[in-house]
N, C-alpha and C positions, 0 to 999 in steps of 0.2 A: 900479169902477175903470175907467178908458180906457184906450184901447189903448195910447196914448202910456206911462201910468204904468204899465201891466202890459209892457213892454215895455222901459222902464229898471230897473223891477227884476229882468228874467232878465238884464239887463246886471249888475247889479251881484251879481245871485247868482254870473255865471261869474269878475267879478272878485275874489271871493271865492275859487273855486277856483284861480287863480293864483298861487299863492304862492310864494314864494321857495323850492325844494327845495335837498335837501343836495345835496352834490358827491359824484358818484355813485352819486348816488340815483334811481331813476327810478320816477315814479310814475304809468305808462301807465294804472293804473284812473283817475286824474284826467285822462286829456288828454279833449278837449273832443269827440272824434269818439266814443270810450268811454261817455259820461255820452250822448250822442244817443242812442246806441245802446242803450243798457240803458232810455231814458226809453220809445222807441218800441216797446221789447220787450213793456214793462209797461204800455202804454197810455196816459203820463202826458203832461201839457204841456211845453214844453221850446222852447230858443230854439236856431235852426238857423245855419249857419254865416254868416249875414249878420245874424244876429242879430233875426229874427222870429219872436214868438210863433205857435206850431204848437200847435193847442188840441186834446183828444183828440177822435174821432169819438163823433159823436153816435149813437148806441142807440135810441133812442127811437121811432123812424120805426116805422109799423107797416107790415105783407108785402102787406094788403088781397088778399088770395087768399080764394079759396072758404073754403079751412077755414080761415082763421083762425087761423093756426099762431103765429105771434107774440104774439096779445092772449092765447091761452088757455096761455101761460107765466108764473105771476106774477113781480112783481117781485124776491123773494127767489133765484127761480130763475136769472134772468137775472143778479144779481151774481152767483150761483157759477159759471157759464157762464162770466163775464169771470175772474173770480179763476184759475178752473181753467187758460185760454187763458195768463195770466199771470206762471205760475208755474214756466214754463218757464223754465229758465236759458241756453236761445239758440234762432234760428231754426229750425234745423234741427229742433229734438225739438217746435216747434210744426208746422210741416210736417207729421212725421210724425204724429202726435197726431192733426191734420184729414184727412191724406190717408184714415185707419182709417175717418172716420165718411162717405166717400165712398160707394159702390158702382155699378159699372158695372152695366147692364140692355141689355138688346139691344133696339132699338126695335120696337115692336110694329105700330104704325101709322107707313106712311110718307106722304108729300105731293109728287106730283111738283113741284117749283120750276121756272120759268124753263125749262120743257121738258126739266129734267132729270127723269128716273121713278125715278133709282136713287139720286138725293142722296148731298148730303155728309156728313152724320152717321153714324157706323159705330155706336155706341151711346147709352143716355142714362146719366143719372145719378139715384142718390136721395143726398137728404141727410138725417144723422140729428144729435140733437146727447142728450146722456148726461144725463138726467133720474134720480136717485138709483139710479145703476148700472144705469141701463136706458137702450138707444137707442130715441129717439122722431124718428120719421120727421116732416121738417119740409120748407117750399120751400124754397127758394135762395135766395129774399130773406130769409127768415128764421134763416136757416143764415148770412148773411153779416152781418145786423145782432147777432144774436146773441152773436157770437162777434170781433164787430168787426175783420174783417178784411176785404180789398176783392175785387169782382168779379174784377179780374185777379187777382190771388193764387189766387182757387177755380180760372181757369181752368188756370191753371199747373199746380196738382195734379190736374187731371182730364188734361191731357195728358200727365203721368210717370205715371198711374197704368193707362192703357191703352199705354202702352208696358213697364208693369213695373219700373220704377224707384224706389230711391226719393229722394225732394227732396234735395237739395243744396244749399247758401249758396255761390254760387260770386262774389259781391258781392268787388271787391276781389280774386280770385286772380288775374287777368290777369296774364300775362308781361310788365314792364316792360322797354323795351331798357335804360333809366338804373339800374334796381334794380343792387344787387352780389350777386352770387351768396351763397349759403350758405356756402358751402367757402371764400372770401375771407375773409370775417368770422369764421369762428373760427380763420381761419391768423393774423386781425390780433389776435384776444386772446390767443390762445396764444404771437403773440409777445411781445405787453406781459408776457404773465405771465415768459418766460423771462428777464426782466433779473431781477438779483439784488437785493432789497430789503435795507434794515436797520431798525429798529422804533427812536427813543430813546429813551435812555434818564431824561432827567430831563423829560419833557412831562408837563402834566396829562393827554392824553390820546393813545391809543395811535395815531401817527401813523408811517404806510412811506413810508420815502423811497428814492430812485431816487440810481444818483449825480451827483453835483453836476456832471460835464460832460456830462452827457446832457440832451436836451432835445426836444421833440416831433418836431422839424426833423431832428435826428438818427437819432431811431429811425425813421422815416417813410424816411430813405434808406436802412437796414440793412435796413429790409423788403423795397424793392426791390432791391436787393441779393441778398438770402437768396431772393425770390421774384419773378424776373424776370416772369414771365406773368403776375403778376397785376396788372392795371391799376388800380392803388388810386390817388385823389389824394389830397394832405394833409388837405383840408379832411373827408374821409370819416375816415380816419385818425384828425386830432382826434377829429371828433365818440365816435369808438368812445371813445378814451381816457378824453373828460372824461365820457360818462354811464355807464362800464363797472365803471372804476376810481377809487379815490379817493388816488390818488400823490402824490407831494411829490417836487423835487425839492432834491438838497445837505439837509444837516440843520443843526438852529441851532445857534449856537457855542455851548457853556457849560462855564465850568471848563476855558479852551485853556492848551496850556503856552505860557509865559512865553519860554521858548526858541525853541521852535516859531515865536512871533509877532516876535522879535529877527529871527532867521534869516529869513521869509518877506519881512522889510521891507524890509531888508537886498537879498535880489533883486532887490525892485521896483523901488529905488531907482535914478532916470537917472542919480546926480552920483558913482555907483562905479563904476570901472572893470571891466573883463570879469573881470579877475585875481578881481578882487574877490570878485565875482559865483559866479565859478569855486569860490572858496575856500566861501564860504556855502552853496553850491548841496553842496559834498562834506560839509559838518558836519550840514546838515541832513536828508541821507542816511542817516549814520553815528548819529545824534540818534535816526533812527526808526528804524532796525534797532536799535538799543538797547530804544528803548520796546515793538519789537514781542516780542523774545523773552519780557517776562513774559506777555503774553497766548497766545501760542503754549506756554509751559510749563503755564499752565494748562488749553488747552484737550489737552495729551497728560494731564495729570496726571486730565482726566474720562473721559478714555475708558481708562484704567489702572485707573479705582475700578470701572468697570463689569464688568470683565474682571477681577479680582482682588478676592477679599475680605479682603486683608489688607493694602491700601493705601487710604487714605482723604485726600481733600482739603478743604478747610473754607476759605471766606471771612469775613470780618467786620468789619465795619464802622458806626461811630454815623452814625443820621440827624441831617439839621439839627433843632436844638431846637425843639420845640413850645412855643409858650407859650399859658400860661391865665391865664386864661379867656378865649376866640376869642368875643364877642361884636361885633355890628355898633355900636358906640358909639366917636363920635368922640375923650370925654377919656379913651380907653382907652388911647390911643398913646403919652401922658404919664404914663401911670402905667406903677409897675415891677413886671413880670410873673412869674410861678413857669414856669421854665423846667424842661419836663420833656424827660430824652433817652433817645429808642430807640436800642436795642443791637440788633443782627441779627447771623447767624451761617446762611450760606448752604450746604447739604451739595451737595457736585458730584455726589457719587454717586447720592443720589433725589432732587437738586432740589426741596429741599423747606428751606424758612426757620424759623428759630426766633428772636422777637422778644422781650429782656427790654423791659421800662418802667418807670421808676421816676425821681423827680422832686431838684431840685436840694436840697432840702432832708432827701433822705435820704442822699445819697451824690455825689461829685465825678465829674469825667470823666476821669481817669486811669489809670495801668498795673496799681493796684488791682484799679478795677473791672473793665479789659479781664480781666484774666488771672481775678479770680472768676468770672465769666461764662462764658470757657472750661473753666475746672476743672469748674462742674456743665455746662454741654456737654459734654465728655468721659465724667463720671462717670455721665450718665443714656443719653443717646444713643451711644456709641460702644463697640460690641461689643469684645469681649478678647480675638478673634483679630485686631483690626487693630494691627500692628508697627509701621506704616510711617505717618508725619502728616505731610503739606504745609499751610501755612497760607499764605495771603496775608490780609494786608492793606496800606493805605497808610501812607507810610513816616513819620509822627506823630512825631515826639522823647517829645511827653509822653502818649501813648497805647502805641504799637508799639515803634517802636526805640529801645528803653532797656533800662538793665539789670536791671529790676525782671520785664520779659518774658523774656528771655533766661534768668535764673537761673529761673523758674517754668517754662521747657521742659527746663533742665538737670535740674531734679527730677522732672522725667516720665520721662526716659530711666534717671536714676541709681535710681529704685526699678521699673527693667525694666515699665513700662507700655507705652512702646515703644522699637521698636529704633533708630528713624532718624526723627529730626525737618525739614523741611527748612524754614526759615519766608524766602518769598520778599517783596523791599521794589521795588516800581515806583515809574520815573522819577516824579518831580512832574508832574504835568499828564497825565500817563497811567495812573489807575489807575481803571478803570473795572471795577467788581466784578460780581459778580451780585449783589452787596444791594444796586447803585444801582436796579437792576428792580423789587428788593421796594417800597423805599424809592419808587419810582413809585407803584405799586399804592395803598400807605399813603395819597401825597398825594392820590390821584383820591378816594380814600373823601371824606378830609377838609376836600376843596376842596365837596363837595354837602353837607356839612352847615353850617347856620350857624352855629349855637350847642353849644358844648359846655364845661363848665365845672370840670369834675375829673378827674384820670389815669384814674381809670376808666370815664368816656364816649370818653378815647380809647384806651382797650385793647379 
């Protein structure tokens, strides 16, 4: 191969480690200073930051000294030599490793130089290299082909080790004036952290998002703000964000109330008057403090079950219908499928879900089934010192609010199973449970599988 060809291909081996990373995600063992650095550790070939093949050092040379210290090593000996030098996982513990097979000697014989009588040498050196757990005394030339590392390098260890020292990688610690300190960098993640996330609730996958009027720009001035001395500019700022965190910001619309989006439009609108504007801007006030008290009743009603065993709260709600059989075939879509539907039943008090399944063809989706489904929820999981039952669900005519439900909680209390029922009904467009979280969960399974063809591959 030529240099030219051996030279486009460490090109395209680095364009190979290139790749597109997640957000978030950082993959410093792939940056390209990492991969030099492990390649020279290990003695291999590798393409340098202008992208020239660096071939490994050649071994082979022989010491031509009296004794013959390098031919009378055979060649078996000499790879374990390398392997060994190799197998270190950083500089440093090569260093120390070679500085061991050093040893200072006090010179024996001096040579006045240049009219000096007392020379510059204060000692010499021997070098040895570990021939089956044994040190075998070798030259210098042979000690550096050996072990393939370079005359400066020996010399460096031979002067920390008559000072008593030992080797350091100081490559790269320099005090940069441009670096940001330590203590900047994790005042800027600990800020990121301190905003409030929320998780949603209907994504195939579990995505934080930030709120919706927050934005880099934003936080970047609340830092300075919050942290006057610290000279952070945005562009550092970003970078921490997008390779630290993987945030979102606003979350995506789905299942908005209808009201909600009248009222909002309504605002926007240039061709209403202020009055107008006025009047929309107070309903849609009034609108949400409405929607908010069920979510605020239920979150007193979980910290109630926690603290009391004799108050318990229960959600429940059907998922959207699954149909089968989920194969990838196109005249699938024209043909009429067996709708199977999940019932879930979410406990507040251990946060823990209990899923029925069962397909259209054994039973409907009505006040029936809701209300059987609760009787054996009740009858198996809900202990007989709980008096007290909050229920939510959404406000359904042909599922929840009918009087097929109502009479089926009249007869829980009339034959004293319990004392006080309270079954709460949210606005339309605001009833967001904790089974829509299960009901998350469910989808991620069933969005990684392809094929699944009867109710019981998806139970």
């Amino acid at each position: 191969m030529s240099e030219m060809e051996s030279n486009k291909t460490c090109v395209e081996n680095d364009c190979n480690h290139s790749m597109k990373r997640k957000k978030g995600v950082r993959n410093v063992e792939e940056y390209k200073c990492q991969r030099i650095k492990r390649a020279r550790l290990q003695g291999k070939e590798y393409a340098n930051y202008r992208r020239n093949v660096v071939k490994t050092k050649s071994t082979t040379e022989s010491c031509r000294c009296a004794r013959k210290c390098y031919d009378k090593i055979d060649i078996a000996q000499r790879g374990k030599l390398l392997d060994a030098i190799h197998s270190f996982s950083c500089k440093n513990e090569q260093d120390i490793y070679l500085q061991g097979l050093l040893d200072a000697v006090p010179i024996k014989h001096r040579r006045p130089r240049n009219g000096d009588k007392s020379g510059k040498r204060s000692s010499s050196f021997t070098f040895h290299v570990v021939i089956q757990e044994r040190r075998v005394k070798v030259c210098k030339k042979a000690f550096i082909q050996l072990y393939g590392v370079s005359a400066k390098r020996v010399r460096r260890l031979q002067t920390l080790l008559l000072c008593g020292q030992t080797p350091k990688d100081m490559r790269g610690q320099q005090n940069n004036r441009k670096s940001v300190p330590v203590g900047d960098v994790q005042a800027i993640k600990d800020h990121i952290s301190s905003f409030p996330v929320k998780i949603s609730h209907h994504a195939s996958k579990e995505y934080k998002y930030l709120d919706a009027q927050l934005d880099i720009k934003k936080m970047h001035t609340l830092f300075k703000e919050k942290f006057p001395d610290c000279k952070v500019k945005y562009s550092f700022y970003y970078k921490i964000f997008r390779e630290n965190f993987n945030l979102h910001f606003g979350r995506p619309q789905i299942d908005t109330c209808g009201e909600c989006e009248q009222l909002k439009v309504k605002i926007k609108n240039p061709n209403l008057n202020e009055c107008a504007k006025r009047v929309a801007m107070a309903e849609l006030a009034i609108h949400e403090r409405r929607s908010n008290k069920f979510y605020t009743s239920m979150k007193d009603t979980k910290h109630i079950c926690k603290n009391n065993d004799s108050v318990l709260g229960l959600t429940f709600d059907y998922m959207q219908n699954i149909s089968l059989p989920c194969i990838p075939v196109q005249e699938l879509f024209y043909y009429r499928q067996l709708s199977v539907f999940p019932f879930a039943i979410h406990n507040l008090k251990t946060d823990e879900a209990s899923l029925f399944l069962y397909h259209e063809g054994q039973a409907n989706k009505g006040p029936n089934e809701t209300c059987s489904f609760l009787h054996k929820y009740i009858s198996d999981n809900v202990p007989p010192c709980v008096k007290e039952l909050h229920l939510y669900g959404d406000a359904c005519g042909g599922q929840n609010k009918n009087n097929c439900m109502v009479r089926f909680l009249l007869s829980l209390t009339d034959t004293n199973r319990f004392d006080i029922i309270i079954h709460r009904f949210p606005i339309r467009g605001h009833s967001y449970l904790a089974c829509d979280r299960d009901f998350a969960l469910v989808k991620r399974v069933l969005k990684k599988t392809d094929r699944y063809y009867v109710p019981m591959e998806v139970c």
